[in-house]
C-alpha distance (Angstrom), angle and dihedral (degrees) to the residues before:
residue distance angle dihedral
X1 . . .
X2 3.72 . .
X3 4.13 127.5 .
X4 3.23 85.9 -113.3
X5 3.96 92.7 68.5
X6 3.65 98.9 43.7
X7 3.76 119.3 107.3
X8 3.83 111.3 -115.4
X9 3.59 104.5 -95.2
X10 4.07 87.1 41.3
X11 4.26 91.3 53.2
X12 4.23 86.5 50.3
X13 3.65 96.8 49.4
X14 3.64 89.5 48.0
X15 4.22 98.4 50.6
X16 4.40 82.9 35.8
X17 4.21 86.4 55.7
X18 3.75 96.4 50.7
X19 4.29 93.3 33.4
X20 3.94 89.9 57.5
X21 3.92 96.8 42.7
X22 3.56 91.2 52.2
X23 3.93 91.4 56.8
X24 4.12 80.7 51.8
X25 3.86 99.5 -97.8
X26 3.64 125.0 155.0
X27 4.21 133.0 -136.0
X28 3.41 108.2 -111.6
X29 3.83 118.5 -165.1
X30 3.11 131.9 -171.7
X31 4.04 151.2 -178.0
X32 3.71 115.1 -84.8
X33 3.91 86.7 -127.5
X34 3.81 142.5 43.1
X35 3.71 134.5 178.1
X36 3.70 109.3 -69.4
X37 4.04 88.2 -130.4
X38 3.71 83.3 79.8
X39 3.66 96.2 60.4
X40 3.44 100.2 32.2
X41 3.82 91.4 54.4
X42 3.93 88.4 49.2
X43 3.75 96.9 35.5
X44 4.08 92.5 133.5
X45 4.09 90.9 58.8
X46 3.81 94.9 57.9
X47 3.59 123.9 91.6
X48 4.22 101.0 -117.1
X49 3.36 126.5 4.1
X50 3.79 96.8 -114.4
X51 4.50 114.0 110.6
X52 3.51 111.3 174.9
X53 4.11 103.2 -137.8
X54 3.73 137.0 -165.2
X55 3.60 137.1 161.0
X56 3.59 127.2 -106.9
X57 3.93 127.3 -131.3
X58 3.50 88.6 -89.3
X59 3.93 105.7 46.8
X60 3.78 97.5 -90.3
X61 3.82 125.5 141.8
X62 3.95 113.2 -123.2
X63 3.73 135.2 -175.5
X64 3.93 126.7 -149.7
X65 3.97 89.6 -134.4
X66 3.67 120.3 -90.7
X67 3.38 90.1 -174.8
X68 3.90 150.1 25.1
X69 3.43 111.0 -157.4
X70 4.06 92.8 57.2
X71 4.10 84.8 58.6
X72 3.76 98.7 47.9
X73 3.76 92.9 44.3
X74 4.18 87.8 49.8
X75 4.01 100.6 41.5
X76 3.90 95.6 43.4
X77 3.76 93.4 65.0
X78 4.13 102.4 164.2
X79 3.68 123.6 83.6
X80 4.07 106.4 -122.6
X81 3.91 114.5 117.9
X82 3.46 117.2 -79.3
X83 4.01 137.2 -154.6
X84 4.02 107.1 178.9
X85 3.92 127.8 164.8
X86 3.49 127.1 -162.0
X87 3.86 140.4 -160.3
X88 4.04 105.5 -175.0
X89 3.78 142.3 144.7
X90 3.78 114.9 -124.2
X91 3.77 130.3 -163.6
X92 4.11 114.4 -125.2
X93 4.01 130.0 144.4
X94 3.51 106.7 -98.2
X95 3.99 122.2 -107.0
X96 3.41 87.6 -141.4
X97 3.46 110.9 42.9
X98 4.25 105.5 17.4
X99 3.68 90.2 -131.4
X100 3.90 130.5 105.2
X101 4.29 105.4 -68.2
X102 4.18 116.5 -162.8
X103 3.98 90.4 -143.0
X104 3.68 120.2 -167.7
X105 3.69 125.7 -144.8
X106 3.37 146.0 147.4
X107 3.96 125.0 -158.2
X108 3.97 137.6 156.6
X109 3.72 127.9 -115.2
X110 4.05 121.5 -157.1
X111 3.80 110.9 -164.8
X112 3.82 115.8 -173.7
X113 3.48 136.7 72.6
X114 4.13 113.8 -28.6
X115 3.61 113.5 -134.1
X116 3.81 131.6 154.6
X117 3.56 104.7 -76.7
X118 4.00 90.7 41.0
X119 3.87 81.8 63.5
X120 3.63 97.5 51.1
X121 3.58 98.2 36.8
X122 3.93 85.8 53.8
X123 4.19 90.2 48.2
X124 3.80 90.1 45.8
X125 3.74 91.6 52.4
X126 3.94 90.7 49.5
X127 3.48 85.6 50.3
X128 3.39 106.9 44.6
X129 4.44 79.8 45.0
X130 3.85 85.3 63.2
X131 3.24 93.8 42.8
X132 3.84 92.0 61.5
X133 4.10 85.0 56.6
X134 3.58 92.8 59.0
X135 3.52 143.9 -42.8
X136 3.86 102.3 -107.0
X137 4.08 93.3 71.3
X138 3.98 130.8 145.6
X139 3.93 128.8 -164.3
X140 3.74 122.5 -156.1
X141 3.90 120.2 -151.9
X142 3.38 131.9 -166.1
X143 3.78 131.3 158.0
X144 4.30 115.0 -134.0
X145 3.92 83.2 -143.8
X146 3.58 105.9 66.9
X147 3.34 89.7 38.9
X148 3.99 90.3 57.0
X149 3.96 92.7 45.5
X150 4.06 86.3 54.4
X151 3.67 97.7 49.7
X152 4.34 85.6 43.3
X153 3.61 86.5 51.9
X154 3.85 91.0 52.7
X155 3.55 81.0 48.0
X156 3.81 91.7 -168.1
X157 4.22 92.9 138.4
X158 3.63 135.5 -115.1
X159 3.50 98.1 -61.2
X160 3.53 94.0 62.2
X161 3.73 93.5 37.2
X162 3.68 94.0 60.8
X163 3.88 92.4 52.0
X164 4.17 95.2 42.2
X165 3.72 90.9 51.4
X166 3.69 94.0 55.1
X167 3.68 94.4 43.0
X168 4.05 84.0 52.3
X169 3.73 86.2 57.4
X170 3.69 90.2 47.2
X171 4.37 86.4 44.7
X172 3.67 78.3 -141.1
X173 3.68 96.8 158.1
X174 3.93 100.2 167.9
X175 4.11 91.1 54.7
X176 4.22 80.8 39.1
X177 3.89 89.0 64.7
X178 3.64 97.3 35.7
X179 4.20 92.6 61.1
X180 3.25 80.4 39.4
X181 3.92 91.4 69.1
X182 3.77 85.2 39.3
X183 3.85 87.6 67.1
X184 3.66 94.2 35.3
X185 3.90 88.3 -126.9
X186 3.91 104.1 -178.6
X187 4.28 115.2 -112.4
X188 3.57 99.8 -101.7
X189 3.88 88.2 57.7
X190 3.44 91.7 37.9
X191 4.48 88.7 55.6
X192 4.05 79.8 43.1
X193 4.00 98.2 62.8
X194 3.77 96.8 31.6
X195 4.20 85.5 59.8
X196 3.55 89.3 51.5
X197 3.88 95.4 48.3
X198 3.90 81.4 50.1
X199 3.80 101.7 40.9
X200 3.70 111.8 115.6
X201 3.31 140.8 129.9
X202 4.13 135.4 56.9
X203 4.13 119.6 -1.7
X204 3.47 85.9 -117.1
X205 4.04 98.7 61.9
X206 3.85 91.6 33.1
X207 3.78 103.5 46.6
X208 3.77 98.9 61.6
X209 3.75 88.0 54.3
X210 3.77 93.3 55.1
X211 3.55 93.6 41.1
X212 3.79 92.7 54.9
X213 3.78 87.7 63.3
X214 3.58 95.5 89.6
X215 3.81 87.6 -137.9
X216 4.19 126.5 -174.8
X217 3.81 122.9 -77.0
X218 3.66 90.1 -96.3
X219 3.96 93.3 43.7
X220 3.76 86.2 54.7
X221 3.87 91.2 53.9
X222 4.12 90.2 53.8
X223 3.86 82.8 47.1
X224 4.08 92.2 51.9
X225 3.77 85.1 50.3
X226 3.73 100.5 55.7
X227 3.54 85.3 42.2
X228 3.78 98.5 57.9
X229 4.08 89.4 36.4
X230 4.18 91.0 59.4
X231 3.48 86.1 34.4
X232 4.15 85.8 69.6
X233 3.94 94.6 33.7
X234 3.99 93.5 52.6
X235 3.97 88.5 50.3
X236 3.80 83.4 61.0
X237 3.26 147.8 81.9
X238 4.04 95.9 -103.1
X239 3.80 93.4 58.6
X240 3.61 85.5 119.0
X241 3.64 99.0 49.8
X242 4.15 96.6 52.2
X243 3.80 129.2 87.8
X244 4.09 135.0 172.3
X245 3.83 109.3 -114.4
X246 3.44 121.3 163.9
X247 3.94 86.8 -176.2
X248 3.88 81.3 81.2
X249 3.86 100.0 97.7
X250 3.88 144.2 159.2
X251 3.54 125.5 173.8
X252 3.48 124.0 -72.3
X253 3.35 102.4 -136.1
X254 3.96 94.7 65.7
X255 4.08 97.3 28.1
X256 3.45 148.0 42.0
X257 3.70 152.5 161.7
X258 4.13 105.1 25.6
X259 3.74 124.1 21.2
X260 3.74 124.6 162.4
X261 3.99 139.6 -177.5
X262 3.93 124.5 -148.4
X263 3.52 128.3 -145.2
X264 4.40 136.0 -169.0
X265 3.62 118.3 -160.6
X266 3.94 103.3 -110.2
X267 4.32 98.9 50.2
X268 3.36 119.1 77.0
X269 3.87 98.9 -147.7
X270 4.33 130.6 41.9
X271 3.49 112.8 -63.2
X272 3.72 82.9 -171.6
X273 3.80 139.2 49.8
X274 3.80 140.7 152.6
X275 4.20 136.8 125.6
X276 3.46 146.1 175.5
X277 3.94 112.7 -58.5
X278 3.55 112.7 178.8
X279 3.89 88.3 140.9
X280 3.42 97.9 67.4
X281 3.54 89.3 44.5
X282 3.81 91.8 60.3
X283 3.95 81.9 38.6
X284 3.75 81.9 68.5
X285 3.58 111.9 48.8
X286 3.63 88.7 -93.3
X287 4.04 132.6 132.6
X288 4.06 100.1 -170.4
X289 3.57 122.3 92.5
X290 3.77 123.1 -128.1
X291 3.65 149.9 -157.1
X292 3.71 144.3 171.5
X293 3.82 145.1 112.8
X294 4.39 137.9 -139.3
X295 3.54 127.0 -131.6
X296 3.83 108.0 -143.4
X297 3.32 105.7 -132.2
X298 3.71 92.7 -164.3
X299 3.74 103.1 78.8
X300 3.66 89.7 54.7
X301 3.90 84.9 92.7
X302 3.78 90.4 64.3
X303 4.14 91.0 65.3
X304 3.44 105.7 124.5
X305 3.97 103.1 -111.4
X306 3.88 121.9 -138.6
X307 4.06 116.0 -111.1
X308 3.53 86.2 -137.1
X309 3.28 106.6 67.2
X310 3.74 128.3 93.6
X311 3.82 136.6 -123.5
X312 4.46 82.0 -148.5
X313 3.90 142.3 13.5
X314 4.06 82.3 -140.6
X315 3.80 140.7 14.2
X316 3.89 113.2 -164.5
X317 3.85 111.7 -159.5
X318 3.78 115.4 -162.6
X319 3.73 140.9 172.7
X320 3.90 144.5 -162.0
X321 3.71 87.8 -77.1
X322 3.87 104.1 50.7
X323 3.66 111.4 99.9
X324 3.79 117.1 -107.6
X325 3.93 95.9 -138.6
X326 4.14 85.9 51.3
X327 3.58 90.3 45.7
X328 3.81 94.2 49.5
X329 3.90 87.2 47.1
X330 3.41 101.1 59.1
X331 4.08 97.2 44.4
X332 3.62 93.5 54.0
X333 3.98 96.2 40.8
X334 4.03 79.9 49.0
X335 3.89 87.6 56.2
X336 3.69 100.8 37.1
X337 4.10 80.5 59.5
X338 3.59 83.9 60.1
X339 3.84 94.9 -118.6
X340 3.96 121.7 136.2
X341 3.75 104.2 -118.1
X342 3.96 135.9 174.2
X343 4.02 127.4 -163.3
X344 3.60 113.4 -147.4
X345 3.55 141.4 165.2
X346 4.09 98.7 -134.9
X347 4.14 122.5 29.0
X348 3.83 90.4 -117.3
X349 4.05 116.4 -178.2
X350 4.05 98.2 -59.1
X351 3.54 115.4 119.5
X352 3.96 113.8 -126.7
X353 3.89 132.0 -166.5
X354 3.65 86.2 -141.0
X355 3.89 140.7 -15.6
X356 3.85 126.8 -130.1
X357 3.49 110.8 -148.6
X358 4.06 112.9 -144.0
X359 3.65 95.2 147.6
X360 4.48 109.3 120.2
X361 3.51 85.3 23.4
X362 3.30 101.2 -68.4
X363 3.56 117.2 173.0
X364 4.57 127.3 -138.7
């Protein structure tokens, strides 16, 4: 079967397989269940709150997996560097509908030590995953520590924290500067957060806002590692598909330093997410840092689809009275030319290039 014939979300899995073995990743399978302990324990790093449970034969708790990452991280237990793909269903309630949802997707996870090039090899790989979706593609960066030395320098508390992060995520800067009264947070702090809720666009606009923050020591390090990160990315070939956006977030309790969210023109939410998430690796009795991202294949389906295009290169109609052997003839010389082609007996709803009329006895 060619590319060409492949449903959407079939044709991306395919060119994602080959891209991430080529960059020396490994397929990573795994069981369609794990003990629900695992989830339950790391309930605030899944996506929904929804697990579907059951017992096994011998009174355990199980979970259909709600997520991939939590499994890999738990069944590859030694510390040696690690490149793993995966192509798996998971089990989530559905955005759309609010019942159970059997979501494909297929992602990579890099477990090892997290330097610069780890970064940008990951962020190229997201891109260049987009990029096999469709050609009109943006990522969004942000980095979990600058954000964290900005919201220490307000130094408002965790309270406040919690409830300015989300409202960063929301860029809601009117509710932004009324908490901010809430809290009392002084003017020059206040002008601080409402330019990060506001920040986006290219690492050259955004950077020499953050950098006139006059953050801490270790706020300046996150900032030198951004830095260095787009550095790499605008000396490539993606330059054009990258943007600063510190509404990019996942919880800092699992992740930190660099997260990022990828977007095709045609679905109105991320088709792509992933991050650095050393925390929950430390969460887990492990020493390794990690990073990675999924593509959910899932929302492909909501790409707008072009009126033009059709269901077949040829529709042959027949009837009682067109000859077999002519009728055989002119499906196989149809596929020999390569073209997808259907004999029927009525036009039906497909969509067809052209139609070859054999009905009567109608010769080609």
């Amino acid at each position: 079967m060619s590319q060409t014939e492949l449903k959407e979300e079939e044709r991306v899995a395919f060119a994602l397989r080959s891209l991430y073995r080529s960059y020396g990743y490994l397929p990573y399978k795994m069981n369609k269940f794990e003990a629900y302990d695992l989830y339950a324990f790391n309930k605030d790093f899944l996506v929904g709150d929804g697990v579907i449970t059951f017992n096994d034969t011998d009174g355990k708790l199980l979970a259909l997996k709600p997520d991939v990452t939590l499994s890999i991280i738990k069944n590859t237990t030694d510390e040696s560097e690690k490149k793993v793909y995966y192509h798996e269903n998971v089990y989530r309630i559905s955005g759309e509908t609010k019942q159970f949802k059997e979501i494909p997707q297929i992602g990579l996870e890099r477990i090892g030590e997290v330097d610069a090039y780890v970064v940008y090899e990951t962020i190229t790989l997201a891109l260049k995953s987009l990029l096999a979706i469709s050609k009109d593609v943006a990522l969004d960066i942000s980095h979990l520590g600058v954000l964290s030395a900005v919201l220490d320098e307000v130094g408002a508390g965790d309270a406040f924290n919690k409830k300015a992060r989300r409202l960063i995520a929301d860029k809601n800067a009117h509710e932004l500067k009324n908490l901010c009264a809430e809290y009392n947070v002084a003017d020059d702090k206040v002008q601080m957060l409402i330019a990060v809720a506001r920040a986006y666009g290219k690492p050259e606009k955004v950077l020499p806002v953050l950098q006139s923050f006059g953050l801490s020591k270790q706020g300046q390090s996150a900032l030198a590692d951004l830095q260095v990160v787009c550095t790499l990315l605008q000396n490539s070939e993606y330059a054009d598909k990258i943007n600063l956006d510190f509404s990019a977030q996942n919880d800092m309790k699992y992740y930190n330093g660099f997260v990022f969210k990828g977007f095709v023109a045609g679905v109105c939410e991320g088709v792509l997410s992933g991050g650095q998430y050393d925390k929950l690796m430390e969460r887990m009795g492990r020493k390794s840092g990690a990073i990675g991202f999924a593509v959910y294949l899932d929302l492909l389906e909501h790409l707008k689809k072009n009126d033009s295009e059709y269901d077949l290169d040829a529709l042959v109609l027949y009837d009682d009275k067109t000859p077999v052997q002519d009728l055989i003839a002119t499906v196989q010389g149809a596929v020999e030319r390569g073209e997808k082609v259907s004999a029927q007996k009525t036009l039906g709803k497909v969509r067809a290039k052209r139609v070859i009329d054999l009905t009567g006895g109608k010769t080609v």
